[in-house]
Biopython code that builds the backbone (N, CA, C, O; Angstrom):
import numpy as np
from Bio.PDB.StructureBuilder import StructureBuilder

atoms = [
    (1, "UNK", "N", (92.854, -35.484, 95.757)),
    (1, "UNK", "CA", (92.682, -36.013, 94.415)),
    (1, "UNK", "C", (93.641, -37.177, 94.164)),
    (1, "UNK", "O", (93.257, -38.318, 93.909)),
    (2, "UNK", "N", (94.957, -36.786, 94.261)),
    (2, "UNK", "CA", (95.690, -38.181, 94.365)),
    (2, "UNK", "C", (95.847, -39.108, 95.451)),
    (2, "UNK", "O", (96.597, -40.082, 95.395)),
    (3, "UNK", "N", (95.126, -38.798, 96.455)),
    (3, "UNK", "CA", (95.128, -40.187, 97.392)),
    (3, "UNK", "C", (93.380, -40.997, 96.649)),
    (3, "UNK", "O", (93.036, -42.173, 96.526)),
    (4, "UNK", "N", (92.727, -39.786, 96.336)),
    (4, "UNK", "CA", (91.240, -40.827, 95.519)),
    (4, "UNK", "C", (92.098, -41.859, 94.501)),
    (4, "UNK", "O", (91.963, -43.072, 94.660)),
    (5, "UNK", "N", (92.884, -41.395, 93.569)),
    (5, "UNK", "CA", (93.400, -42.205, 92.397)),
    (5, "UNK", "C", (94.161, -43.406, 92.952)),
    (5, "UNK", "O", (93.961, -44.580, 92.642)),
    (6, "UNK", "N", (95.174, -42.883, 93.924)),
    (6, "UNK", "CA", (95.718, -43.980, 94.913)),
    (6, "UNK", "C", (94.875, -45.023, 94.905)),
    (6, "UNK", "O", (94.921, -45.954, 94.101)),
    (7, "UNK", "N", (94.129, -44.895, 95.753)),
    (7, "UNK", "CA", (93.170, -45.439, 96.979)),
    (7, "UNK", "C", (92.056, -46.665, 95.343)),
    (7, "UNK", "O", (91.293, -47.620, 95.491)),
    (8, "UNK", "N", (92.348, -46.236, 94.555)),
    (8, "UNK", "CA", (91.211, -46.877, 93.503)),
    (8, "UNK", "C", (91.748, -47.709, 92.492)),
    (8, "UNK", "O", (91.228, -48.540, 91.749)),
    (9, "UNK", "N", (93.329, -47.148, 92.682)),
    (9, "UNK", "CA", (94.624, -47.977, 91.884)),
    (9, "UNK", "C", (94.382, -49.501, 92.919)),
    (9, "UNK", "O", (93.782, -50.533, 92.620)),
    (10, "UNK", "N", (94.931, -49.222, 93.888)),
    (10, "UNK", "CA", (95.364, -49.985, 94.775)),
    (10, "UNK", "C", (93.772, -50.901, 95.467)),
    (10, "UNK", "O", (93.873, -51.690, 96.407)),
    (11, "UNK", "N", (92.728, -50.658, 94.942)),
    (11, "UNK", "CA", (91.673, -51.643, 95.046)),
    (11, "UNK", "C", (91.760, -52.800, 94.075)),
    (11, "UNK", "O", (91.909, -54.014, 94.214)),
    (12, "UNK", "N", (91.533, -51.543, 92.479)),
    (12, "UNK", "CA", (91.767, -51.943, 91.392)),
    (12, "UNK", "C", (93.007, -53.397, 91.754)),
    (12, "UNK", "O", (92.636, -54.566, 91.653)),
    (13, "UNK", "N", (94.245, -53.068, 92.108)),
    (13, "UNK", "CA", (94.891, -53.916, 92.070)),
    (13, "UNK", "C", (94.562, -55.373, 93.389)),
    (13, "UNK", "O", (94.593, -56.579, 93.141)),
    (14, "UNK", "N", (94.365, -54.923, 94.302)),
    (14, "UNK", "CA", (93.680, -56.023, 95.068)),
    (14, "UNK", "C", (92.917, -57.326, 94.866)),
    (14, "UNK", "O", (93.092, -58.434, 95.373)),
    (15, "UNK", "N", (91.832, -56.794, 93.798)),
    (15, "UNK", "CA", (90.433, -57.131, 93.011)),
    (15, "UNK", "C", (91.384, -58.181, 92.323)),
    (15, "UNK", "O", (91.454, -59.382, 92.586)),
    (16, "UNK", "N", (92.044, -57.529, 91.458)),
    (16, "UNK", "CA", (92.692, -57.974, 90.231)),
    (16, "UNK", "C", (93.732, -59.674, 91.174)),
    (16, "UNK", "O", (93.809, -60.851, 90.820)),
    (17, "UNK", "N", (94.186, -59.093, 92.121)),
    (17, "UNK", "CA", (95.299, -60.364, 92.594)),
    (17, "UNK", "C", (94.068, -61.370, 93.001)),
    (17, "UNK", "O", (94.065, -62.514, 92.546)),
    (18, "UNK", "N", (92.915, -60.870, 93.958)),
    (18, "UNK", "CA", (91.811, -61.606, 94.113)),
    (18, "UNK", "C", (91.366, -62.581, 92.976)),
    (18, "UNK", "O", (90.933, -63.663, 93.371)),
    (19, "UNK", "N", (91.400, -62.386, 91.732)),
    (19, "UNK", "CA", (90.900, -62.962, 91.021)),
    (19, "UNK", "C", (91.461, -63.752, 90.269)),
    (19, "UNK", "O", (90.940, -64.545, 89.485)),
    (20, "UNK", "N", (92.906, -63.503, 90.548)),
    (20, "UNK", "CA", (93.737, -64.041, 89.909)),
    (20, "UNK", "C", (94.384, -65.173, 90.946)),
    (20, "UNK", "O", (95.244, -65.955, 90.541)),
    (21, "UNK", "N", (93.961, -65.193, 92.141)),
    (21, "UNK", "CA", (94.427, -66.360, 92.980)),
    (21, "UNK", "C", (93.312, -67.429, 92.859)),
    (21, "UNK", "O", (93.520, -68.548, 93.328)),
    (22, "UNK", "N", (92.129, -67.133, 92.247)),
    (22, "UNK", "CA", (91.093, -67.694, 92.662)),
    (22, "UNK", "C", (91.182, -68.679, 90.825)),
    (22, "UNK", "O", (90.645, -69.774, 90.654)),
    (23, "UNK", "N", (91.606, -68.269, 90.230)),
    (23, "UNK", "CA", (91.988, -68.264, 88.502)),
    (23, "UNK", "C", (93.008, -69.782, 88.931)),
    (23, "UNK", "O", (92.722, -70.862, 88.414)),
    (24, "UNK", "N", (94.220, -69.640, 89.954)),
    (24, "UNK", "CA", (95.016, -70.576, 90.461)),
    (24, "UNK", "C", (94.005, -71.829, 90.790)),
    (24, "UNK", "O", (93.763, -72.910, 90.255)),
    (25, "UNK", "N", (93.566, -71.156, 91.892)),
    (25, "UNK", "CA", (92.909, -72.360, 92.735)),
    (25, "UNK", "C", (92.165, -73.029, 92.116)),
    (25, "UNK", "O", (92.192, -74.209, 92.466)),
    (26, "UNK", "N", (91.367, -72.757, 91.180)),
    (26, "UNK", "CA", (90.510, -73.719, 89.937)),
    (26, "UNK", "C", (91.455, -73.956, 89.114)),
    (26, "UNK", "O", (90.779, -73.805, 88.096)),
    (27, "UNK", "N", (92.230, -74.147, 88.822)),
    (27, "UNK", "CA", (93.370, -74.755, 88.038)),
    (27, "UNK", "C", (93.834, -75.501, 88.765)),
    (27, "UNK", "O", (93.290, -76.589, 88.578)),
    (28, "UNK", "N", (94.596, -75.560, 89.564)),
    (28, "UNK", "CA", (95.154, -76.567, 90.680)),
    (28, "UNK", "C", (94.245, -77.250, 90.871)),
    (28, "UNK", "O", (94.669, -78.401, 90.766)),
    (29, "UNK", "N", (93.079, -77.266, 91.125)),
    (29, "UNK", "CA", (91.939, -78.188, 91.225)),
    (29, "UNK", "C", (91.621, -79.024, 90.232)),
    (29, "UNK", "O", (91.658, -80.237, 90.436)),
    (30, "UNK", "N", (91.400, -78.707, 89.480)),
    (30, "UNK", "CA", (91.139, -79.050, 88.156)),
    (30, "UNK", "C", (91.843, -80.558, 87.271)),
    (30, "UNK", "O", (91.496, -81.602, 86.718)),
    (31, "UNK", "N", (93.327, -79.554, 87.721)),
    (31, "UNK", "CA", (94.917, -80.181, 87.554)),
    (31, "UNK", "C", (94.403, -81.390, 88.258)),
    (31, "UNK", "O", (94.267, -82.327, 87.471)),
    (32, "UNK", "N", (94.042, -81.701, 89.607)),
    (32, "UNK", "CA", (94.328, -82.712, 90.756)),
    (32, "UNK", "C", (93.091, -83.597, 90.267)),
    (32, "UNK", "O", (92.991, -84.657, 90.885)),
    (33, "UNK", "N", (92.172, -83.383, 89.322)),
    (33, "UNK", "CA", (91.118, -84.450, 88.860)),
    (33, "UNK", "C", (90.048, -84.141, 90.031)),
    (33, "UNK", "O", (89.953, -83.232, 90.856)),
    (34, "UNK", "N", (89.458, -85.030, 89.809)),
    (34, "UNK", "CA", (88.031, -85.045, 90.501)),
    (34, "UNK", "C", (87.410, -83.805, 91.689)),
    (34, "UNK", "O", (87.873, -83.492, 92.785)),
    (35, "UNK", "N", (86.065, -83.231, 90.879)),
    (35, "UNK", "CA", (85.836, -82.054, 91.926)),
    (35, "UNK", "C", (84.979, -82.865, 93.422)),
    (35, "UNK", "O", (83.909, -83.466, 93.521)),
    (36, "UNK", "N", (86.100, -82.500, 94.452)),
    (36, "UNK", "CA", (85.567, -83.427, 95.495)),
    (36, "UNK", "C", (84.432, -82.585, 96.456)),
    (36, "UNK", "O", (84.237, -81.403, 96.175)),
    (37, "UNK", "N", (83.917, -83.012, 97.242)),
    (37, "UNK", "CA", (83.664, -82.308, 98.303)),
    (37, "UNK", "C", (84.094, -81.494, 99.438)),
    (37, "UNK", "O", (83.384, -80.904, 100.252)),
    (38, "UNK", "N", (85.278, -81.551, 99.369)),
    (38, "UNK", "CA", (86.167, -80.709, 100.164)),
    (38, "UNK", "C", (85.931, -79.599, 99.446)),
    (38, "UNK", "O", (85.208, -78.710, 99.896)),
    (39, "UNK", "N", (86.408, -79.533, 98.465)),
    (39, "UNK", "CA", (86.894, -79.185, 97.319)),
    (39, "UNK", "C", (85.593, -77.831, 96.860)),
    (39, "UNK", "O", (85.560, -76.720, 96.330)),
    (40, "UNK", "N", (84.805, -78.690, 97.390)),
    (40, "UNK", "CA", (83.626, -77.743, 96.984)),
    (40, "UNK", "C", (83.006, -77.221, 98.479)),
    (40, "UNK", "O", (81.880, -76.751, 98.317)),
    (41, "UNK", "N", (83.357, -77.195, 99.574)),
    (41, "UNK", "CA", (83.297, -76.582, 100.548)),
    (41, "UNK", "C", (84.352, -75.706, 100.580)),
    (41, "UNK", "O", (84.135, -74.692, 101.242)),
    (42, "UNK", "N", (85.457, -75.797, 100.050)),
    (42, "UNK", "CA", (86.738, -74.505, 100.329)),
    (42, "UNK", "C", (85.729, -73.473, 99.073)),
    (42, "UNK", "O", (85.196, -72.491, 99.591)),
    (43, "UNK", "N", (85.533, -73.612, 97.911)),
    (43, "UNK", "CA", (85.329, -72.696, 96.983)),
    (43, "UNK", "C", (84.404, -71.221, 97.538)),
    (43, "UNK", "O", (84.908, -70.101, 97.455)),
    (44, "UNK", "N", (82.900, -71.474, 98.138)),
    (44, "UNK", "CA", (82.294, -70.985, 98.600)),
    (44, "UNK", "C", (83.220, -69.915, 99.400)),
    (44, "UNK", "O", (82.938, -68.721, 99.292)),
    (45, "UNK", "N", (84.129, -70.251, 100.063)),
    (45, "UNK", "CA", (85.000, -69.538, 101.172)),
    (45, "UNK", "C", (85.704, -68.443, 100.453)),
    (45, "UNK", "O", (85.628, -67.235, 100.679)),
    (46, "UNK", "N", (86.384, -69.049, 99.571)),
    (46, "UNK", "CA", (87.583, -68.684, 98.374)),
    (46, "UNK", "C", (86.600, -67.606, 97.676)),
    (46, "UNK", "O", (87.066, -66.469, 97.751)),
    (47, "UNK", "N", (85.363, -67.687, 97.022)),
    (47, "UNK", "CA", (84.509, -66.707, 96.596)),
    (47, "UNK", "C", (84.366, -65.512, 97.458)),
    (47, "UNK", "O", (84.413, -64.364, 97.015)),
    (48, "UNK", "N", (84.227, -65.757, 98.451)),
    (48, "UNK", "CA", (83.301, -64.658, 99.329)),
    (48, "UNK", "C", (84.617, -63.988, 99.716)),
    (48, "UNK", "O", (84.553, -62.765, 99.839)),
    (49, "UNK", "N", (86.055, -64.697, 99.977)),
    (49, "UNK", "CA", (87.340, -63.628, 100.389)),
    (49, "UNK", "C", (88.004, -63.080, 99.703)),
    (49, "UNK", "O", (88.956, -62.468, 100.188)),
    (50, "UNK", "N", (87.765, -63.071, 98.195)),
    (50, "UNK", "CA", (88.286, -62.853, 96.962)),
    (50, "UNK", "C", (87.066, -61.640, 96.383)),
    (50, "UNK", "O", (87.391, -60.667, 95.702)),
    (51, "UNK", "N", (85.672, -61.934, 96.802)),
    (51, "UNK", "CA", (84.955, -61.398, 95.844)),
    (51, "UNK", "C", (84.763, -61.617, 94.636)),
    (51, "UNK", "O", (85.078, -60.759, 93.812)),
    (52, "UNK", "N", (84.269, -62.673, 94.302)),
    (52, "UNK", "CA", (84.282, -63.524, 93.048)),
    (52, "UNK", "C", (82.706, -64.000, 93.085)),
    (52, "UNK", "O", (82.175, -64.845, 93.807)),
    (53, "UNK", "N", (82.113, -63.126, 92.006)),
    (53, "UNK", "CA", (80.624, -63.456, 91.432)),
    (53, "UNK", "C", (80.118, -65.015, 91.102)),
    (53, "UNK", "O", (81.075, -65.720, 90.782)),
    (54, "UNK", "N", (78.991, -65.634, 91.105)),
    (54, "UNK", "CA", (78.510, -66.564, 90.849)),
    (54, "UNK", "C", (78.732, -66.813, 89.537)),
    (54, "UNK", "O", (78.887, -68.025, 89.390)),
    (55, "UNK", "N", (78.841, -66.060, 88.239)),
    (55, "UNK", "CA", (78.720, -65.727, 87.182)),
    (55, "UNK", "C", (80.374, -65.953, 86.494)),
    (55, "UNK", "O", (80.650, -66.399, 85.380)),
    (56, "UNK", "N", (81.270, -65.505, 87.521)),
    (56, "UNK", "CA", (82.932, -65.288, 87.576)),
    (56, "UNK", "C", (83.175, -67.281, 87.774)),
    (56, "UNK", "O", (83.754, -68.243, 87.268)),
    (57, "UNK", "N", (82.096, -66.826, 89.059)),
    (57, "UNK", "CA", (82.869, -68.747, 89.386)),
    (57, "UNK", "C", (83.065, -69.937, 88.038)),
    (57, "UNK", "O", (84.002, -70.666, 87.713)),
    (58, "UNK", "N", (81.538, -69.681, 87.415)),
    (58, "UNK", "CA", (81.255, -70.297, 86.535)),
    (58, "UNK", "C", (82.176, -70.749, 85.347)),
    (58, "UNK", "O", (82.472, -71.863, 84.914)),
    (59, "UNK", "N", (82.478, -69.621, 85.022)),
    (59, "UNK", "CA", (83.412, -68.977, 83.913)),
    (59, "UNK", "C", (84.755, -69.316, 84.128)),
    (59, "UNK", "O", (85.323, -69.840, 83.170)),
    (60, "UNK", "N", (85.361, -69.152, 85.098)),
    (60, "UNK", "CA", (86.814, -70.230, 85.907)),
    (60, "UNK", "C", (86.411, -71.245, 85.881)),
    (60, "UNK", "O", (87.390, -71.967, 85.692)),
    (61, "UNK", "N", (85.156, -72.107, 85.982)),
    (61, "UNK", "CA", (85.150, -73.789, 86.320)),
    (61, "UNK", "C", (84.705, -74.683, 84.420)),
    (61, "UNK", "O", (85.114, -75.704, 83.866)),
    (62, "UNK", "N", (83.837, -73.731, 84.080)),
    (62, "UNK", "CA", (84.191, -73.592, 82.533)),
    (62, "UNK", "C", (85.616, -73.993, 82.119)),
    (62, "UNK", "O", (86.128, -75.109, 82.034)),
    (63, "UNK", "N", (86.126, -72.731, 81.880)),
    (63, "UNK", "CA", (87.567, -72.769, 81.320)),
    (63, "UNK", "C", (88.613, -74.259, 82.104)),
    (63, "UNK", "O", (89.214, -75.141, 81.491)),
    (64, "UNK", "N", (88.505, -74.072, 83.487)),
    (64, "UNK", "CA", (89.569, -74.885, 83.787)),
    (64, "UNK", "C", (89.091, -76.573, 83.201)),
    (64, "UNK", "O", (89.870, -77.490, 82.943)),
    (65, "UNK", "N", (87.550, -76.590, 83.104)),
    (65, "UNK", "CA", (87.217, -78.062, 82.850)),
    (65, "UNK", "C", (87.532, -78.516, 81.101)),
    (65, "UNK", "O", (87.676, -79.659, 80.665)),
    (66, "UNK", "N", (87.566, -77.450, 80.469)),
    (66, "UNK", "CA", (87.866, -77.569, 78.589)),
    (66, "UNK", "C", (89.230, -76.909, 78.361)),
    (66, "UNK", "O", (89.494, -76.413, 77.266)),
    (67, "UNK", "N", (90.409, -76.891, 79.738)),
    (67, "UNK", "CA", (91.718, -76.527, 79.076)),
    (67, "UNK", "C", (92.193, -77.884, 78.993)),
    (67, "UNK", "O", (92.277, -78.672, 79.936)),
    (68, "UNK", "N", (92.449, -78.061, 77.984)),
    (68, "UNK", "CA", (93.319, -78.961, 77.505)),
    (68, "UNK", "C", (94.818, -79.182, 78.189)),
    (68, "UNK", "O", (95.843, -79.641, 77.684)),
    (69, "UNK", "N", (94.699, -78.950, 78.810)),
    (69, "UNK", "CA", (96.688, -79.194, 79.551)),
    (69, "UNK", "C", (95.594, -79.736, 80.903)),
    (69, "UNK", "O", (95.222, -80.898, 81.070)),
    (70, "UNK", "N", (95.240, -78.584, 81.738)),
    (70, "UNK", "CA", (94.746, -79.331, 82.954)),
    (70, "UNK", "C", (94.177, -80.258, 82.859)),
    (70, "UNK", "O", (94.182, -80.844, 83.942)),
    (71, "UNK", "N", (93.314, -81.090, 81.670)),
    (71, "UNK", "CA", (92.437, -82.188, 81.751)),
    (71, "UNK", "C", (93.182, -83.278, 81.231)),
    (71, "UNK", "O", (92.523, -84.308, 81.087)),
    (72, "UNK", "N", (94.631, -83.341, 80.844)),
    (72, "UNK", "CA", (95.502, -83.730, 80.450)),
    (72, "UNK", "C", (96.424, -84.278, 81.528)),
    (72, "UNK", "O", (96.820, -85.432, 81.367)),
    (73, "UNK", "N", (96.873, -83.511, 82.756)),
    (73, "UNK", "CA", (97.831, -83.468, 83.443)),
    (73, "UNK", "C", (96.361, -84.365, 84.960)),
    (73, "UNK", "O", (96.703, -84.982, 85.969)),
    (74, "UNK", "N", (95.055, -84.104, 84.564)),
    (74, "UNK", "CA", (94.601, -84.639, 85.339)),
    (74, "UNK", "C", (94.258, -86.258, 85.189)),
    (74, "UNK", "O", (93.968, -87.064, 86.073)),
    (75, "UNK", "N", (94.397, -86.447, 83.746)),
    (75, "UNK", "CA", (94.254, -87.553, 83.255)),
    (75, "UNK", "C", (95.238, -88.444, 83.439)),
    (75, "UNK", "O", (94.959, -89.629, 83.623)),
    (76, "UNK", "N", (96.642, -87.960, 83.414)),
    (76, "UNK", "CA", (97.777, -88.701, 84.092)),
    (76, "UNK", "C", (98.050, -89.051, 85.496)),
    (76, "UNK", "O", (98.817, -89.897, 85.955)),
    (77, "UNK", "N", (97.305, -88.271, 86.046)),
    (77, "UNK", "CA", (97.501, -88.128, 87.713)),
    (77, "UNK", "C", (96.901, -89.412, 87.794)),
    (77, "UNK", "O", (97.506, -90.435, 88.113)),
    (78, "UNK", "N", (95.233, -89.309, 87.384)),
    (78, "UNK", "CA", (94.479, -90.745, 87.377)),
    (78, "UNK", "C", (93.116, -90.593, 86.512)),
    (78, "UNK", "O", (92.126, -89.875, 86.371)),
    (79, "UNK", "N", (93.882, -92.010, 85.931)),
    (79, "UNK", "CA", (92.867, -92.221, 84.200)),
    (79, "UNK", "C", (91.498, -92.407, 84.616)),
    (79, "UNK", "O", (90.489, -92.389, 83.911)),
    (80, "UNK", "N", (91.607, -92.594, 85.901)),
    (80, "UNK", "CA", (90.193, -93.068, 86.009)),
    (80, "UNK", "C", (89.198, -91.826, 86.462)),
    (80, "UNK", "O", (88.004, -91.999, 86.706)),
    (81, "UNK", "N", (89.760, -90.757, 86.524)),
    (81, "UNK", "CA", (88.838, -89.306, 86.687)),
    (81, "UNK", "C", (88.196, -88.949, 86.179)),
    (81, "UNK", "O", (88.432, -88.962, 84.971)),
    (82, "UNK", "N", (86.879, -88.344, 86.631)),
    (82, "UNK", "CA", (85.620, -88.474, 86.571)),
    (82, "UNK", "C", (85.331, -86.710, 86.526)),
    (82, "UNK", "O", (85.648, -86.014, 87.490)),
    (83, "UNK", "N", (84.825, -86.244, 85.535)),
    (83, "UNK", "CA", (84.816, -84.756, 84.984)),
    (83, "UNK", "C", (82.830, -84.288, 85.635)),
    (83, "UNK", "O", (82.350, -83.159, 85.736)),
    (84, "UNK", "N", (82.493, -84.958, 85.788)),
    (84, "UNK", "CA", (80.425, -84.882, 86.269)),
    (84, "UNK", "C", (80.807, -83.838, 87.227)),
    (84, "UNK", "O", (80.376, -82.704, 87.021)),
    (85, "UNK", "N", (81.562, -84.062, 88.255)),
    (85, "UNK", "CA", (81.006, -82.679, 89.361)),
    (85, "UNK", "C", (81.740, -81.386, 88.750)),
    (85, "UNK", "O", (81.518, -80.242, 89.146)),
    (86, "UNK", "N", (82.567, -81.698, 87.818)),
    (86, "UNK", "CA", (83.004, -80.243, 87.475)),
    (86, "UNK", "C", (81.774, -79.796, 86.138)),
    (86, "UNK", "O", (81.264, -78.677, 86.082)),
    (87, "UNK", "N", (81.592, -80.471, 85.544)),
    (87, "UNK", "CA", (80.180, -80.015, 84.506)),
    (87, "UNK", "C", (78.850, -79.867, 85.334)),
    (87, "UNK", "O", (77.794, -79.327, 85.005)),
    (88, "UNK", "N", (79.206, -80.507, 86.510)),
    (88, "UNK", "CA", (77.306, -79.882, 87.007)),
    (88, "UNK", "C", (77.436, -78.581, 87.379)),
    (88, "UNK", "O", (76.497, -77.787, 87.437)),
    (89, "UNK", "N", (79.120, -78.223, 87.754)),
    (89, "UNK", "CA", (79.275, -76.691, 88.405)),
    (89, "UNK", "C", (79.242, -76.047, 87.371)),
    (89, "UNK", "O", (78.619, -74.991, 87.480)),
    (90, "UNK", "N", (79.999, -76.418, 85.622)),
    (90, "UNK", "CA", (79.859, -75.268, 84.961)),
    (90, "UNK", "C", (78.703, -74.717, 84.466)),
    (90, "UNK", "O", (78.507, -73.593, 84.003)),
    (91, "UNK", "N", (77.752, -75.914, 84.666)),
    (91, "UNK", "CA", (76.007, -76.060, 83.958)),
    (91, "UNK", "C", (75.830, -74.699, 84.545)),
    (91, "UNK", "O", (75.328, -73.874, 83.782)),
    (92, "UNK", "N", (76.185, -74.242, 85.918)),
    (92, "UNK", "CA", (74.910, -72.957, 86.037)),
    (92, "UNK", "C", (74.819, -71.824, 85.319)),
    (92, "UNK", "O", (75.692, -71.049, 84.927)),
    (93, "UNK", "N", (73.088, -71.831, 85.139)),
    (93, "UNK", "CA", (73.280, -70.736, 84.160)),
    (93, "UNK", "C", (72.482, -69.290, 84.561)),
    (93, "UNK", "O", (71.566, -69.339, 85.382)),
    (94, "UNK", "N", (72.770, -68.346, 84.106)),
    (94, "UNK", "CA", (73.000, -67.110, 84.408)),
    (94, "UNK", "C", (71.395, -66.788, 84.519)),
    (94, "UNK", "O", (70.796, -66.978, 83.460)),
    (95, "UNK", "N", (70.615, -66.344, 85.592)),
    (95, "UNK", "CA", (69.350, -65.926, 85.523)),
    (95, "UNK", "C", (68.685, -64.714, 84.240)),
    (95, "UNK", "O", (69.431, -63.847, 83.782)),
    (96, "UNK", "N", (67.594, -64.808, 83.909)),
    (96, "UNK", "CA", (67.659, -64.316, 82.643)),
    (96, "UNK", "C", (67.050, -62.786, 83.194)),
    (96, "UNK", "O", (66.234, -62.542, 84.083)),
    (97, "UNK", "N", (67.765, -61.932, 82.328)),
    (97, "UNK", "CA", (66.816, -60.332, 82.532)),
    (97, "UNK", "C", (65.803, -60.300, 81.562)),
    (97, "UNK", "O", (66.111, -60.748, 80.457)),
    (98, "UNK", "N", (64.185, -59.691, 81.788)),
    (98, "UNK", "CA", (63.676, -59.402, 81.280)),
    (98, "UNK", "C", (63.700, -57.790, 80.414)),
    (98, "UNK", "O", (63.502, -56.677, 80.903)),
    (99, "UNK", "N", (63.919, -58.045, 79.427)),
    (99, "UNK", "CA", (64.379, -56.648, 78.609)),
    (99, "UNK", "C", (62.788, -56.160, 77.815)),
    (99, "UNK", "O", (62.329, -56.775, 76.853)),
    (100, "UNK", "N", (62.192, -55.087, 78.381)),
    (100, "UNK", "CA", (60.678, -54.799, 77.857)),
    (100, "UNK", "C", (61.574, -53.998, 76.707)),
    (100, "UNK", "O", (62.768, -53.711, 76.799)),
    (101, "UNK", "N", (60.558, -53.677, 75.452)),
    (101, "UNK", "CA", (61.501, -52.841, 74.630)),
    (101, "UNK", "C", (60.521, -51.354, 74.931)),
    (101, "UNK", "O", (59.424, -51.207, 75.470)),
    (102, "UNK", "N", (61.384, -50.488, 74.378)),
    (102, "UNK", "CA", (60.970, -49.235, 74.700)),
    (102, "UNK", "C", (60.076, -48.477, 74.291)),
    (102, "UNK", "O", (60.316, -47.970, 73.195)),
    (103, "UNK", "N", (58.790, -48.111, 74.932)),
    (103, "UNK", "CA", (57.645, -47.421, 74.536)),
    (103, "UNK", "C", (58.390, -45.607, 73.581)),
    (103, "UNK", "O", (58.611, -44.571, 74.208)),
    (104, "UNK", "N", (58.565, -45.748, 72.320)),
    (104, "UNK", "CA", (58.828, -44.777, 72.211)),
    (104, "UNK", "C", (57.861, -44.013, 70.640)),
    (104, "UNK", "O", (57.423, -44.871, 69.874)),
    (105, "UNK", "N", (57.667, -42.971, 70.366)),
    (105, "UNK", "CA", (56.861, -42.350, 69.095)),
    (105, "UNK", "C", (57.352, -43.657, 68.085)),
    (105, "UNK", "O", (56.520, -44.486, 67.717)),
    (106, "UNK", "N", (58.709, -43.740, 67.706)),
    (106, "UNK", "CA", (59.212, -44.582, 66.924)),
    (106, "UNK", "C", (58.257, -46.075, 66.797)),
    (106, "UNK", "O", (58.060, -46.738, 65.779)),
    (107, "UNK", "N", (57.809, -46.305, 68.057)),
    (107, "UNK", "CA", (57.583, -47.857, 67.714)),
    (107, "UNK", "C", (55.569, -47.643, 67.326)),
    (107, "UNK", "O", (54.840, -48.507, 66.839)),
    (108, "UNK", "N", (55.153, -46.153, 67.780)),
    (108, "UNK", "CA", (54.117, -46.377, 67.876)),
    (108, "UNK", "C", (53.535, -45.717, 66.148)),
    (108, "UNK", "O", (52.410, -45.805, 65.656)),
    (109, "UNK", "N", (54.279, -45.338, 65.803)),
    (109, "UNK", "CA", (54.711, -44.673, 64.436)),
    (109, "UNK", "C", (54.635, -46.272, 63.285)),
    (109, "UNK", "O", (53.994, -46.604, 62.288)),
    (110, "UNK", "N", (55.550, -46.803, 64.045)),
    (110, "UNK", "CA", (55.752, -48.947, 63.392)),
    (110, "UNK", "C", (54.381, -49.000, 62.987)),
    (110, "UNK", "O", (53.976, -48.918, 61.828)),
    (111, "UNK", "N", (53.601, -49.161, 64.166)),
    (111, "UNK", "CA", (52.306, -50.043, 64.572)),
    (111, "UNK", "C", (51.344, -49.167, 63.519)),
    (111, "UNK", "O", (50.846, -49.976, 62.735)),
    (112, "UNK", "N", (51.008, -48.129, 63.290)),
    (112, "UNK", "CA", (49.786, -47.364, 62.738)),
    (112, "UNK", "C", (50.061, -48.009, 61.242)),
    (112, "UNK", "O", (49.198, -48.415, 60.464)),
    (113, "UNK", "N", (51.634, -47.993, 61.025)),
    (113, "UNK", "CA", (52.033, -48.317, 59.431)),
    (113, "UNK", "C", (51.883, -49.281, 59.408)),
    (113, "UNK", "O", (51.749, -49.642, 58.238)),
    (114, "UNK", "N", (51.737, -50.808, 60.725)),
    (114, "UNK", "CA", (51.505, -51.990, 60.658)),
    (114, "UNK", "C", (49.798, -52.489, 60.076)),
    (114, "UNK", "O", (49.390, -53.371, 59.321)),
    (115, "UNK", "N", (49.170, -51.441, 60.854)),
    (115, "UNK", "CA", (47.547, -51.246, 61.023)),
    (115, "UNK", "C", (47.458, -51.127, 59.693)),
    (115, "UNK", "O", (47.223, -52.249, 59.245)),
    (116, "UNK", "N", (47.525, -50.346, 58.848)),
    (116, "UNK", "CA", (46.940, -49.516, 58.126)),
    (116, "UNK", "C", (47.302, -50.301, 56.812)),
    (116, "UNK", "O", (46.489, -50.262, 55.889)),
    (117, "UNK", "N", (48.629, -51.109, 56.648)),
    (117, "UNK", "CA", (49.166, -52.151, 55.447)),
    (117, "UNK", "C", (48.534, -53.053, 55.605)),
    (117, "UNK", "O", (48.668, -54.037, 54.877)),
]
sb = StructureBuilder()
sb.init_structure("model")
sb.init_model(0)
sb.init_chain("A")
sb.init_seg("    ")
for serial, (resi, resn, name, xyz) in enumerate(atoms, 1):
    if name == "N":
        sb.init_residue(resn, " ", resi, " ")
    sb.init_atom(name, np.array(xyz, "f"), 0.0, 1.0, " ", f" {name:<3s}", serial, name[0])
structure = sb.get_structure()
């Protein structure tokens, strides 16, 4: 029982440094101006050894592109930086679920009172 809790702490915490190095590395990036092509060949890597969702990536390239200090500190580095490849990365957007609603007495109960008014 306490090596399960162990063993789920110590993922838990793994996950957590994982995501939090990866939190760095889009900041430091960010910081350095222009999303290059290198830049975007390391990420893919950095995702998959971290475990960092498509959805996660997004959400780090989001934030780091509208913090105000990094787009600041990137703007000094060089005025002439160019923000397009970091907005085409934050553009992606999340595939949509289809949510049917639920066949239940309740809705079919709706409909007769719909019929009948």
């Amino acid at each position: 029982m306490e090596h399960d809790i162990l063993r789920r702490r110590s993922a838990a915490t793994v996950k957590n440094m994982g995501v939090n190095s990866y939190f760095q590395v889009i900041s430091a990036f960010r910081a350095q101006g222009d999303l290059t092509e290198n830049k975007l060949t390391i990420l893919p890597v950095l995702q998959n050894a971290f475990g960092i969702s498509r959805e996660r990536h997004t959400a780090e390239v989001k934030r780091a592109l509208y913090d105000e200090q990094l787009s600041g500190i990137a703007a000094s580095i060089n005025p002439s930086s160019n923000t397009t490849n970091w907005e085409m990365e934050a553009n992606y957007t999340c595939p949509t679920v289809v949510h049917r609603p639920p066949n239940t007495k309740y809705i079919q109960v709706a409909e007769q009172v719909l019929q009948t008014t």
